[in-house]
N, C-alpha and C positions, 0 to 999 in steps of 0.2 A: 505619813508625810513628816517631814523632818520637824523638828520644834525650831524655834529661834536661838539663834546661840549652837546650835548642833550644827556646824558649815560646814564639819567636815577638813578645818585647816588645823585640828589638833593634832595629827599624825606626819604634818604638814610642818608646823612649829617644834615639835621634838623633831622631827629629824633636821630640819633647819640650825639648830643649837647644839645637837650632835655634832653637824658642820663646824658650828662655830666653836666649841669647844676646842676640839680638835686640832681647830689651825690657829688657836691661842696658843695651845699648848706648845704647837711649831713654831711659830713667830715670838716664842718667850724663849727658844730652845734658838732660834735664829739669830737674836739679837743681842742675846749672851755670846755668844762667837763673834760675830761683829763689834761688840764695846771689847772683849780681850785681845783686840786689831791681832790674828795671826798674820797678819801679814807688814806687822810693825811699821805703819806707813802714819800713824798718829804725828811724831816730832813735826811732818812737815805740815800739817792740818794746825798743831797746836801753837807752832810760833807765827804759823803766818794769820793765824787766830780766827781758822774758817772751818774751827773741829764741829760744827753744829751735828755733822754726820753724827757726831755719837751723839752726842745729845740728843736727836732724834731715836739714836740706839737705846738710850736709857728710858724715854718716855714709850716706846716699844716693850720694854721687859715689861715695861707697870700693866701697858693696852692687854698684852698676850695672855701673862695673868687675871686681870679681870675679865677678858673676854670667856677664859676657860670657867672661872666663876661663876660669869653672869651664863653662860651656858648651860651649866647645872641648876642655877634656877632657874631659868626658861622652861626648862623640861618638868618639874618641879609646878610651876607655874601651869602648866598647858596639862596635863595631869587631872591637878586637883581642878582648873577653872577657878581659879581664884581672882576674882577682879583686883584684891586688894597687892595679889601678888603678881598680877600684870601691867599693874600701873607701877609697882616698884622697879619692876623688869625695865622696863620702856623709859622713866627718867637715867636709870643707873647706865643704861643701855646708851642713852643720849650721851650723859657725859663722860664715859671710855670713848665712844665714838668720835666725839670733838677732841681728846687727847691724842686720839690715835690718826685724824687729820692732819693735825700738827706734828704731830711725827713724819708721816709721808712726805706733808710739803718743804719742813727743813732740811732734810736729808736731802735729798732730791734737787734743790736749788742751791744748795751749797757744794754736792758732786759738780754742780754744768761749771761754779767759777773755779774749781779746782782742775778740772778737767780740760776745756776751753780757752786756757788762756797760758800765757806765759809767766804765770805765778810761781811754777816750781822752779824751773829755769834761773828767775831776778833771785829766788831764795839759795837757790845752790852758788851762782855766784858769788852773792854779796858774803853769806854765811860760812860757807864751807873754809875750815882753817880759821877761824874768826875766833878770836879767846875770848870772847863775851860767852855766860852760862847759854846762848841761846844758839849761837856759832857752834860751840862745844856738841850739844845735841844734834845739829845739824850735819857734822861733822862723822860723829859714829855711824847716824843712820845711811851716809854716802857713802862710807866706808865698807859697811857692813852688806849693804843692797852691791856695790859695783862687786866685791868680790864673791858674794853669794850666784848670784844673779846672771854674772859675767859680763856686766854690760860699763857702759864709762858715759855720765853724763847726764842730759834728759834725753838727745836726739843721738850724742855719739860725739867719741875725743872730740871733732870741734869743733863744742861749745864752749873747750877752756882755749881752742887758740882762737876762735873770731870774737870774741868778747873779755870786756877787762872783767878780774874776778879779781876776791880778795888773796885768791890763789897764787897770782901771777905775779900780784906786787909782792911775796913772800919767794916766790921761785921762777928765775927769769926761764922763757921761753927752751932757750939753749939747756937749762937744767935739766928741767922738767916740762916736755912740754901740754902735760897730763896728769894728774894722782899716779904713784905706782901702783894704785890700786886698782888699777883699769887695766895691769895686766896680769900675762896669764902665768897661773903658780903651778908647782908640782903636788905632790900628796902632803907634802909638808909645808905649805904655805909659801916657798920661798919661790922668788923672782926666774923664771925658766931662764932668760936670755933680758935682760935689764936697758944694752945697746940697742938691739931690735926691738924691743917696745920703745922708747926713745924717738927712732924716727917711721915708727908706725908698721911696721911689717903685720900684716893680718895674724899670723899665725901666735905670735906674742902679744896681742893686743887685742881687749874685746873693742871691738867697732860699731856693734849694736850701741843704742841707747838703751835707757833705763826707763823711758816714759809708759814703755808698755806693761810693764810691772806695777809702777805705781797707780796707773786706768784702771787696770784689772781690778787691783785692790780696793778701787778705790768703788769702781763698779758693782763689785761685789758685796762688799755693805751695804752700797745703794737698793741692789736688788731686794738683801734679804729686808730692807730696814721701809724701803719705800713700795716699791714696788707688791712682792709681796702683801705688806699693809695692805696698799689700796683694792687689791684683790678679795681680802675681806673683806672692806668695810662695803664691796659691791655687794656684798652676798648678803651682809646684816644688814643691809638696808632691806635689800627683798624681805627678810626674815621679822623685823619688827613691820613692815608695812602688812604682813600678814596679821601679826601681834596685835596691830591697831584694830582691821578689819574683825578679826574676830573678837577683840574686847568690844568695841560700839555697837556687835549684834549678839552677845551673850544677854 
């Protein structure tokens, strides 16, 4: 008959923390790529001052690595039967755990008002062409997304004719009625047809928006930084609530 303290959840808790290691190790390796933004959509996060995303991403790198840590002595812990070293497990455990909450929830609530609203939109307006350091910024990353991307806009060219932008009071309608950046180039960057992007021919002129690039992006840190997260922390809970169980009957 079994003794007390023998439950049987030891085989149970190492492989538990194998888990957790594991996808510390992933979610330290996830949210390093998500704070280096490949997808360089930070400017419009960081002037309209709603980058929490990363910052969620930064307290992510810290969770990932301790979880890998506290992982290795978990196993370590479940092992030897150390009460002194399963009571260290389960506080240190508690508070990555409360870090790594707050990770999830920032990220994740600051994706819906970026995402949901017409925040990028009032930002590209007001900013785009604007000689303040914060226009300036503004300014490359529209630049550099409409021609990478091939897209003009958040929804498409007109968002710069039905709305006033700081765009338009620098170049009347009749000029320009669009960035020439919203049209289409050859292999050398240069303007295929300048006239027919002018008064909109498809073929000279991307007519996509750019909102679906920047969702993506934006989704995409969500996932690894939020989402993700809370997928662990479903699983360490299981894992310490074993942790508990078996410390109070060893």
């Amino acid at each position: 008959m079994a003794e007390k303290g023998n439950s049987g959840l030891v085989p149970v808790i190492v492989f538990g923390n194998v888990v957790i290691l594991l996808c510390g190790l992933a979610l330290f390796a996830e949210t390093i790529w998500a704070t280096t933004d490949p997808y360089y959509v930070y400017p419009i996060l960081g002037v309209t001052g709603k980058d929490d995303v990363f910052a969620g991403g930064w307290i992510g790198i810290f969770c990932g690595f301790s979880f890998f840590l506290l992982g290795v002595y978990g196993i370590m812990a479940a092992v030897k039967s150390s009460r002194t070293m399963f009571m260290v497990y389960l506080v240190l455990m508690m508070i990555v755990y409360i870090f790594e909450c707050a990770s999830c929830i920032t990220s994740f609530t600051h994706r819906d008002y970026m995402v949901n609203s017409n925040v990028v939109k009032a930002q590209m307006l007001s900013r785009f062409m604007d000689n303040s350091s914060q226009g300036m910024e503004i300014t490359r990353f529209w630049k550099r997304v409409m021609l990478e991307r091939q897209c003009c806009g958040v929804d498409g060219p007109q968002d710069w004719v039905d709305y006033s932008s700081t765009f338009r009071i620098l170049y009347p309608e009749s000029v320009a009625p669009w960035p020439f950046w919203c049209c289409t180039r050859d292999n050398n960057f240069q303007i295929l047809n300048k006239q027919a992007c002018q008064v909109g021919l498809s073929p000279y002129l991307f007519t996509s928006g750019c909102k679906e690039h920047i969702e993506h992006a934006i989704d995409s840190y969500t996932w690894g930084i939020s989402w993700f997260g809370f997928a662990i922390l479903m699983w360490t809970m299981l894992v310490m609530f074993a942790t508990m169980y078996h410390y109070f009957t060893m």
